[in-house]
Structure formats: C-alpha cells, structure tokens
C-alpha positions in Angstrom: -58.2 22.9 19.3 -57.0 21.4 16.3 -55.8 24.7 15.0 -53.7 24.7 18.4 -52.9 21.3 17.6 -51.6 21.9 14.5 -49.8 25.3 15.6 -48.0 23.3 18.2 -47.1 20.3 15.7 -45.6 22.4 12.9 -44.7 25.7 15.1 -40.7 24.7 14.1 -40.3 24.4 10.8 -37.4 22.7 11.3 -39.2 19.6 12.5 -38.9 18.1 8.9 -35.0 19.1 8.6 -33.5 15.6 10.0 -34.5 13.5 8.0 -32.7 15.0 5.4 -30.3 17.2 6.7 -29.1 13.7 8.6 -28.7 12.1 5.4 -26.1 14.5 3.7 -24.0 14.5 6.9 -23.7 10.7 7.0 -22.4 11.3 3.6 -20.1 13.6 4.3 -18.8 11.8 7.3 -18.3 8.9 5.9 -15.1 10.6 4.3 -14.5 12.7 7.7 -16.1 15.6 6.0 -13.8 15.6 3.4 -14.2 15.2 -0.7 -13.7 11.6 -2.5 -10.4 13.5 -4.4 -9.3 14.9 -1.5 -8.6 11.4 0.0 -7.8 10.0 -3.2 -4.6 13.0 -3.5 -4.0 12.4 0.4 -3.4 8.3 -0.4 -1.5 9.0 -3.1 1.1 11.5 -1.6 1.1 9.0 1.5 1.9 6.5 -0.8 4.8 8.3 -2.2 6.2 9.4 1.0 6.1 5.7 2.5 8.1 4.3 -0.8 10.7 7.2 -0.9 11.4 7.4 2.7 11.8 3.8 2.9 13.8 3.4 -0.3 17.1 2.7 0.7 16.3 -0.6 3.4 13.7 -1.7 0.1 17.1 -1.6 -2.1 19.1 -3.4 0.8 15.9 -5.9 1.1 16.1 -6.2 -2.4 19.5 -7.3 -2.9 19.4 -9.7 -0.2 16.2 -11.3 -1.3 18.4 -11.9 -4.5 21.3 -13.6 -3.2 19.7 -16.5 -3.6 19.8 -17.1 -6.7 23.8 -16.3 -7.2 26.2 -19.0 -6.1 27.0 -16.7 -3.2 26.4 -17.5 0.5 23.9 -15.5 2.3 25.2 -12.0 3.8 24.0 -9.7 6.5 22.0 -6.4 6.1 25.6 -4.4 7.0 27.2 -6.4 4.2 24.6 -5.5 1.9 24.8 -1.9 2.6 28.4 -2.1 2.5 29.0 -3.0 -0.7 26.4 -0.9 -2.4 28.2 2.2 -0.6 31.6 1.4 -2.1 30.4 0.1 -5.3 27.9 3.3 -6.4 28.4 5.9 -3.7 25.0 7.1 -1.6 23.4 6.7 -4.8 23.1 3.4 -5.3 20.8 3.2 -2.7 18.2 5.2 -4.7 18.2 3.3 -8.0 15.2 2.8 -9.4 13.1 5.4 -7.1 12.1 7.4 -10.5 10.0 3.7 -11.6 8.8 3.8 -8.3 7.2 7.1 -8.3 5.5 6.6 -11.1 3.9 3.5 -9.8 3.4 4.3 -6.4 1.1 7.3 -6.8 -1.5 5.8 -9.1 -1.7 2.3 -7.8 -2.6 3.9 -4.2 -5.3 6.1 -5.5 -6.3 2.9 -7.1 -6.4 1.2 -3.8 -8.3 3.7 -2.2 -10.9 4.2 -5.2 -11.8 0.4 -5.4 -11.7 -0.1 -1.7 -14.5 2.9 -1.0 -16.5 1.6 -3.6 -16.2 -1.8 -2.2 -16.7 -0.9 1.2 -19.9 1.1 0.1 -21.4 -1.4 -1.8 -20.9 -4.7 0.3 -21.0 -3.1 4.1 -24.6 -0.9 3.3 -26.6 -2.7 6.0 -23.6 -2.9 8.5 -20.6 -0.5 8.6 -18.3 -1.8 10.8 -18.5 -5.4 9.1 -15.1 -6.8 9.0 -15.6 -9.0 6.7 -16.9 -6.2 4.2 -13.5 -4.5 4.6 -11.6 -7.4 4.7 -13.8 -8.4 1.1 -12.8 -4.6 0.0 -9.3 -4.6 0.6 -8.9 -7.6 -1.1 -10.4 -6.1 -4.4 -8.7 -3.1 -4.1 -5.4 -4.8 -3.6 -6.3 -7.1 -7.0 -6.8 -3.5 -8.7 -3.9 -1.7 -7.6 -1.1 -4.1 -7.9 -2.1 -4.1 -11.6 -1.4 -0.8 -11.6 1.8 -1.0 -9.8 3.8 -4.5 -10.9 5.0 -3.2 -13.7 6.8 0.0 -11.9 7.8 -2.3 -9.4 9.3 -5.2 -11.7 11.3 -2.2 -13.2 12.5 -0.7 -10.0 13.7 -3.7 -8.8 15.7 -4.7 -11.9 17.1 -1.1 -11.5 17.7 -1.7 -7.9 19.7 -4.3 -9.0 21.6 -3.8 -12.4 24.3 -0.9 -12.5 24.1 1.7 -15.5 25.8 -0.3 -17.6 23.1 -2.8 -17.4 20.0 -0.3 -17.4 20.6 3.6 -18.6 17.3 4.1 -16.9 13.6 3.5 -16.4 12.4 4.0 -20.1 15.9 2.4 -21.3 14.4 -0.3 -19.0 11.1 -0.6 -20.1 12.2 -1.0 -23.6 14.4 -3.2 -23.5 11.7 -5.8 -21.3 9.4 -5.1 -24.3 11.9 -6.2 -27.0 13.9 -9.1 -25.2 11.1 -10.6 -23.2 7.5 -9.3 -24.1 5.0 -7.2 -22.0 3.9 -10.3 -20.3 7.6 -9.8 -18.3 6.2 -6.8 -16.5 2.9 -9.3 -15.2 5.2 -12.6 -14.7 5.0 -11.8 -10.8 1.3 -10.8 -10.7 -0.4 -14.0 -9.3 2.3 -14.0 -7.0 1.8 -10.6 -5.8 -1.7 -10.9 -5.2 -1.4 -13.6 -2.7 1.8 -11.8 -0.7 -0.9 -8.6 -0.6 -3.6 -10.1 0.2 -2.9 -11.5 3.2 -0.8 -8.7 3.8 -3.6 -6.7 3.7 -5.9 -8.7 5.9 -3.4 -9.6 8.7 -2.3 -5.6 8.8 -5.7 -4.2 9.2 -6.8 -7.1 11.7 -3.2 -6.6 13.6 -3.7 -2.9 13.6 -7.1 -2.6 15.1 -6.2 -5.2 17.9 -3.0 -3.5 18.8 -5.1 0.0 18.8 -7.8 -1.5 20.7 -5.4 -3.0 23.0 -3.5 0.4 23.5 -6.4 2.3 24.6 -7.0 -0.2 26.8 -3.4 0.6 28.5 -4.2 3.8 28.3 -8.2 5.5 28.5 -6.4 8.7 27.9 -6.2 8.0 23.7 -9.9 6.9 23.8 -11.4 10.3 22.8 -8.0 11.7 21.6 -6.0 9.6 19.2 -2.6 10.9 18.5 -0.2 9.8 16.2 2.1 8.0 18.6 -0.9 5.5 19.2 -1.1 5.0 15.6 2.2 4.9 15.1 2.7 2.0 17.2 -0.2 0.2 16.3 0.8 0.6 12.7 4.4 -0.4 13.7 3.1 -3.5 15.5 0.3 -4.2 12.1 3.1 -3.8 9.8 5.8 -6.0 11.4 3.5 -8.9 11.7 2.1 -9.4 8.2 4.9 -8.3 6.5 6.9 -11.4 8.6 4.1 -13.6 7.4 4.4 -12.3 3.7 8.1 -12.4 3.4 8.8 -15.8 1.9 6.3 -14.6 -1.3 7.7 -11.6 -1.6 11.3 -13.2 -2.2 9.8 -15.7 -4.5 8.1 -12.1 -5.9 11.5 -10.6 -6.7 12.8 -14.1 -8.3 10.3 -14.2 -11.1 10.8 -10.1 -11.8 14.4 -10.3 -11.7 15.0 -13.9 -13.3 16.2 -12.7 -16.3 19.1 -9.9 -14.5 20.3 -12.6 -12.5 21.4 -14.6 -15.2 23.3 -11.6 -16.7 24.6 -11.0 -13.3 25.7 -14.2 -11.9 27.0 -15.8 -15.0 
C-alpha cells in the first residue's frame, strides 16, 4: 500500500516542476517576456522618436517661453512660427535637434534602468503598489534629468541663438565651459526636478484613470488593448500634467537661457 502510495504520489515527475518552473516565468513576465536591454533599447528609441517628432512645436514653445524676458509683448503660436519661417527657412525649426539626440537616448534608458530597479526593490511584497511606482519614477526622474540637462540647456540655447551666435552643439558646449563654467549646464537642475516630478506622478496617475475609465466606456478594450486606447489615455495623461508643469518649465528655460537673452535683447 505504501508502495502504491508512493507510486501514485510521485507517478508525475512533474509534480515538483512549479515551484520552480513558476518562479523563472514571473521573472520573465515581469518584463513581458522580454530581456532587461531589450526594453532599455525600446525606451531609448521611443525616447528619440517622441523628441524629434515633436521638435518643431518644442522650438515654437521655446521661443515663446522666452519672450518674457525681452521687452517684447507676448505673441501667439502663429506669430512665433511665422517669424522663425521667414527668418531661417524650415530649418530653423530644427535647431538644436543634434544636442537633443544625444541627450534624449541615454537619459531615457537611464529612466527606465533606475525605475525597474526601483520598482523591484521597494514594490517586492506588493506589485501593483502605487506608491512604489510613484517612489520609482521619482528616482528615476532625479537620475535621468542629470543625464539629460545638459543636452537640453544646449538645445535650447541653439533653439534660440542663430549661427552667428552658436556654430553648433560642440561650438556650444565650449563656449558655456569657458564664459560661464560647467556649473551653466546644472543651473536649471533643481528646477527640473520639481517640473518632472510631478510631471511624472500626475501623468502615470492621469493615465491609468483615463484608461480605466475608457474600458469602462467600452468592455471591448478590456482583454484587447489597442493603441487608440492608449493613445487617448496618454493624450489625456500628458495634457494634464504638462498644464500643471508649465509655469516651471518657463522658469526652466529662463535660468538655461539667461545668459543668450542678454546677448539677444540688448
């Protein structure tokens, strides 16, 4: 009988499997079945297309955030656009897209490094905390805008100056270093931590409402999520922090910009 017992116990050798077998796929889901570099190359080419697709309305943005600190009224976003169309031609809209590429790509496979770790570390006995990925996009966003404030203090000043002000990003980046110090490229840091931040929190609380509410709408997208749902709900994330943000991030381009606008407006 025990014999039997014992047959009928162990008679599928893979009775022992799950326990193991379960652990390597909760690893391996945890990244949708995908490697750590995989996602690390996907953020980083996401990132890039983002910042070059949207380049031209960051240039217009740009120039209107600095308005304010010319003895000019304020103008209007066709104003803007006018004027950089007759004064440099298409081109003028993509000034300073070089210093962003070279920014844009490591400080988002920064982000996603720091924020996996994070997330790994601080959410182990619950997953779906939000307060763990709230904590972790905070720290990543602290990581990566190291990374990327200096590329982005240059692009602006590119997006700004004409070529007879900057020849170009390392023309640029020299003559910061000389006239003003390395601390120039950092002098908008502390600001652009607390616009991100924020940012970052409202846009992932924003974009998980607005999802949940869509599927809501329609129980169609529950077990099939296509990109128009997370288009919209990204649309919807996006529109709301980055009106909350705003006001830092014009006070952001001020400090990087403070010394071109004296050579521009006077």
């Amino acid at each position: 009988m025990a014999t039997d017992a014992t047959t009928t116990k162990f008679q599928n050798p893979t009775d022992f499997r799950p326990d193991f077998h379960s652990e390597k796929i909760s690893s391996a889901t945890s990244y949708d079945g995908l490697h750590f570099w995989q996602y690390m190359i996907s953020g980083s080419i996401a990132g890039l297309v983002e910042h070059m697709a949207m380049f031209p309305v960051d240039t217009v943005k740009t120039h209107m955030q600095a308005i304010g600190s010319c003895p000019i009224k304020s103008v209007s976003v066709p104003q803007v656009l006018n004027s950089l169309l007759k004064s440099g031609g298409p081109s003028s809209l993509y000034r300073g897209i070089a210093a962003m590429a070279l920014g844009a790509g490591p400080a988002h496979a920064v982000h996603f490094s720091v924020y996996e770790v994070c997330k790994k570390h601080l959410s182990r006995d619950n997953p779906n905390s939000s307060i763990a990925h709230a904590v972790s996009g905070v720290c990543a966003t602290v990581a990566s805008d190291a990374v990327f404030t200096p590329m982005d203090m240059v692009k602006q000043r590119l997006q700004l100056g004409s070529d007879s002000v900057y020849k170009g990003v390392w023309d640029c980046v020299k003559r910061v270093v000389r006239e003003e110090g390395f601390g120039a490229f950092y002098a908008s840091y502390r600001t652009t931590v607390l616009m991100n931040a924020p940012f970052t929190a409202v846009y992932f609380a924003t974009y998980e409402a607005a999802k949940k509410g869509l599927m809501e709408i329609s129980p169609e997208c529950v077990n099939d999520e296509n990109w128009v749902l997370h288009a919209t709900a990204g649309a919807a994330a996006g529109a709301l922090a980055a009106a909350i943000t705003t006001p830092l991030d014009v006070v952001k381009t001020q400090l990087q910009c403070q010394v071109l606008f004296f050579l521009l407006c006077f």
